[in-house]
N, C-alpha and C positions, 0 to 999 in steps of 0.2 A: 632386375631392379624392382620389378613390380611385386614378384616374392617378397623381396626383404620388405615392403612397405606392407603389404600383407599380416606381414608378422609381426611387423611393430604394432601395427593396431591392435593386432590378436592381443600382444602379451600388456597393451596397454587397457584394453575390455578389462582383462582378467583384475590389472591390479586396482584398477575403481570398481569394480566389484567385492574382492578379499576385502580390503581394508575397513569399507562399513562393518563388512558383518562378524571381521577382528574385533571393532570396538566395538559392536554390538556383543560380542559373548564374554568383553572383558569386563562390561559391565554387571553384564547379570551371572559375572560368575560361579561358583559354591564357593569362589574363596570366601566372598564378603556374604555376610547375613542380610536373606533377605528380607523384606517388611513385614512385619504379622500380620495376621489377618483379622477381620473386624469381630472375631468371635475371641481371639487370644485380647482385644486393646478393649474388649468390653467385660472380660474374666479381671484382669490386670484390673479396672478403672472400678469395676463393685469389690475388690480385695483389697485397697489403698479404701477405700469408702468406709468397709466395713473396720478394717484396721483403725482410723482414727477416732471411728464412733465410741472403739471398747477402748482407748487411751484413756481418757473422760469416766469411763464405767469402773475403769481397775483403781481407783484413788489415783488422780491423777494432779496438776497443778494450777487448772484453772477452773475459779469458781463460774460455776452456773449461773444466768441471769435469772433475776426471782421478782414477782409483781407480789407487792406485801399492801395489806390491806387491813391498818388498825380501828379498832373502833373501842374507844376509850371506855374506861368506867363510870357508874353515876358520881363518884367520888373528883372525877376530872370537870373543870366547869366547859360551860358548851362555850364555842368559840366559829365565828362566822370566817368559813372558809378565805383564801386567800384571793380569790376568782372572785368572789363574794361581796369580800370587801374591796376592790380597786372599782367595780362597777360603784357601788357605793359614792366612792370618793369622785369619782368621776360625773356621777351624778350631782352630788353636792357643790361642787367646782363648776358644774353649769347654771347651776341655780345659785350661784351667792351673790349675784349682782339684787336678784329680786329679791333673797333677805336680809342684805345690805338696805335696800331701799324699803320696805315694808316691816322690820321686826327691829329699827335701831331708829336712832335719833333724826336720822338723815332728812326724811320727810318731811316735819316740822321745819328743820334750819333752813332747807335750800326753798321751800315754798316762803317762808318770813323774810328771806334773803330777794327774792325775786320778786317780792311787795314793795322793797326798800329802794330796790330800782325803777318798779314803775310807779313811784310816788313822788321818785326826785323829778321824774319827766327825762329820766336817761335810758335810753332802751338800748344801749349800747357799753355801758360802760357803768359796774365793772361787767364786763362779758363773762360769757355763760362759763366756759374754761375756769376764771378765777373764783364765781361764784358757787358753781361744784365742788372745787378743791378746797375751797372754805369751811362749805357744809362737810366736805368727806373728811378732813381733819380735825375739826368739830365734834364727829360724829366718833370720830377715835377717841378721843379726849373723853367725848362724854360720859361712853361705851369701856371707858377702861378698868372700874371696879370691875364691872361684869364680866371684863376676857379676862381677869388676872381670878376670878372664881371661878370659871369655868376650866381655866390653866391649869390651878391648883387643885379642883377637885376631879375632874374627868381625866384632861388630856395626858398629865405626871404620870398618878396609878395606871393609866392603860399602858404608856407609853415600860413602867416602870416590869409589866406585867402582874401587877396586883387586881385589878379587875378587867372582866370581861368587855369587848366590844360593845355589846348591848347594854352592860352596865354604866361603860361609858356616854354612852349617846343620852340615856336617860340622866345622868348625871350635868348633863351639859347644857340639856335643855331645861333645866330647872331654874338656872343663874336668869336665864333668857327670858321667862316666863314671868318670874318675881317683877322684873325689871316692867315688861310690857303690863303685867297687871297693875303696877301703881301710875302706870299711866292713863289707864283705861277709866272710862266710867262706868257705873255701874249703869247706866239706864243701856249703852251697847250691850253690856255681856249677855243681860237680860233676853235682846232682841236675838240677839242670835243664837242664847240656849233654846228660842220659842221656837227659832226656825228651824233648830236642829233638830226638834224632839225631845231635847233633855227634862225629864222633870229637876225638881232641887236637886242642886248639884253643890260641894264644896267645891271652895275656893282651890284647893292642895287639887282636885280634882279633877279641876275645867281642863278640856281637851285643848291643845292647838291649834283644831279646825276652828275652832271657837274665838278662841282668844285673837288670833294674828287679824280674822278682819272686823273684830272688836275693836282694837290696836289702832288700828289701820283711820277707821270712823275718826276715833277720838282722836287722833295726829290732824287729821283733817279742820274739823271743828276748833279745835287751837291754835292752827296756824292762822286760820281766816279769820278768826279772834285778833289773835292782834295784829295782823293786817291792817284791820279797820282802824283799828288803832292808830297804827305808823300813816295812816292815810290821814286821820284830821288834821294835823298842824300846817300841814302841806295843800289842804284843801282852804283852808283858812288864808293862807297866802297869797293862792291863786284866787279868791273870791275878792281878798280886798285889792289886787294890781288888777283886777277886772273889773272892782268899783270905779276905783281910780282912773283905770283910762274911758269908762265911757262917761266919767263927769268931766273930765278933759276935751270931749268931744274928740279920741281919736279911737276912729272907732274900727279903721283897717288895721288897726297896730295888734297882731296874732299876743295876746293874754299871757299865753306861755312863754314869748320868749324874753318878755319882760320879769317872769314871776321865778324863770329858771335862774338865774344870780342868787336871787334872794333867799329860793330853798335851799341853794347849795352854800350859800353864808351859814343860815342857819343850821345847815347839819355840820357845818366844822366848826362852827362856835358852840354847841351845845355835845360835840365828841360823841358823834352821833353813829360811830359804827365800837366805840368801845361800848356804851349806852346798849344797843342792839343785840351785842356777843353775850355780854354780862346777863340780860334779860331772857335770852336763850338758854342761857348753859341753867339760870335760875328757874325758870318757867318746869323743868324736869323734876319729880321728884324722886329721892333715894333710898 
């Protein structure tokens, strides 16, 4: 008995032993090929390399990439890049609120519009909101010969490609120019060729540093002009409801708010904001 147990184990050693290393040599046998070696997959991997580079070399079917670098004739006019020009524009689109306010009509109407309020004794009413959108629609209006010349003769032809970028800008600023110089007086332009250094200078000539706070002065100087203006009739008012209540003897009775009715009569009976616009748009010349 102890034999036969003997020999089971014996012949059970034996078969966990054979069987790994049956499947061990089924695996690596010469039937199946086996892996190459890193000297054959790096011969292989620069022959697939070299093979696709001469595809390409023997007339093959795809174009080549190519960096092309034209430089035009003197016969082509010069034209300011396209990187060039959006800096440009972007520049200009940050600054139009300030030649909006300084190079058009605006500054005159909205300072003569903000007299007409603190003269009525309304410091509220019409509010700032109404009083800007007044002046900046005003300012369209007034400013409209001048965009429909500057439309027509710059922004069309550029747009059209008949003249240059630069011919354009100089074209543009000329409508702008006319405009601001018939506004101007001539005792400004003066002061500011002296501080510029200009000797005699034409008129076709004057720079834009020049001119805009030329411009700028005489806007100033004509709106406070007739401010004072829109201030008499209203001061007149208040002096005699201030006669009147201190020969009354009532002498705690606040002036203003007895003489605020009367001014505000007087400016709708005498159509005192049509009066006002018409004097504005008139006061400009063309």
């Amino acid at each position: 008995m102890i034999l036969r147990v003997a020999r089971f184990r014996l012949v059970a050693l034996v078969l966990i032993g054979v069987l790994p290393l049956a499947a061990w040599a089924q695996v690596v046998s010469p039937e199946q090929p086996a892996a190459p070696s890193l000297a054959a997959q790096m011969g292989q991997l620069t022959q697939a390399t070299t093979g696709a580079a001469a595809v390409p070399a023997s007339g093959a079917t795809r174009d080549p990439l190519r960096l092309s670098i034209n430089l035009e004739g003197a016969e082509q006019p010069a034209q300011l890049s396209v990187g060039v020009q959006i800096v440009l524009l972007m520049t200009l689109l940050s600054v139009a609120p300030s030649l909006v306010l300084l190079m058009t009509s605006f500054a005159r109407i909205v300072i003569v519009l903000g007299f007409v309020r603190t003269a009525l004794g309304v410091p509220s009413a019409p509010s700032n909101q109404i009083i800007v959108g007044l002046a900046l629609f005003l300012t369209f209006f007034i400013m409209g010969p001048v965009i429909e010349k500057v439309n027509g003769e710059a922004l069309q032809p550029y747009f059209k490609g008949e003249i240059t970028s630069v011919e354009a800008l100089d074209r543009a600023t000329t409508p702008l120019k006319d405009f601001m110089l018939k506004q101007t007086r001539t005792r400004d332009l003066e002061y500011f060729l002296q501080l510029g250094g200009y000797g005699p200078t034409a008129v076709k000539d004057l720079p834009m540093r020049v001119v805009i706070p030329a411009f700028v002065i005489s806007e100033l100087q004509t709106a406070f002009q007739m401010g004072f203006l829109l201030f008499l009739p209203f001061l007149i008012i208040d002096f005699l409801v201030a006669s009147t209540l201190m020969a009354l003897g009532m002498m705690m009775m606040p002036p203003n708010v007895v003489s605020l009715p009367f001014k505000l009569l007087l400016f709708v009976l005498v159509d005192g904001w049509h009066l006002i616009v018409k004097s504005l748009v008139q006061s400009f010349v063309f």
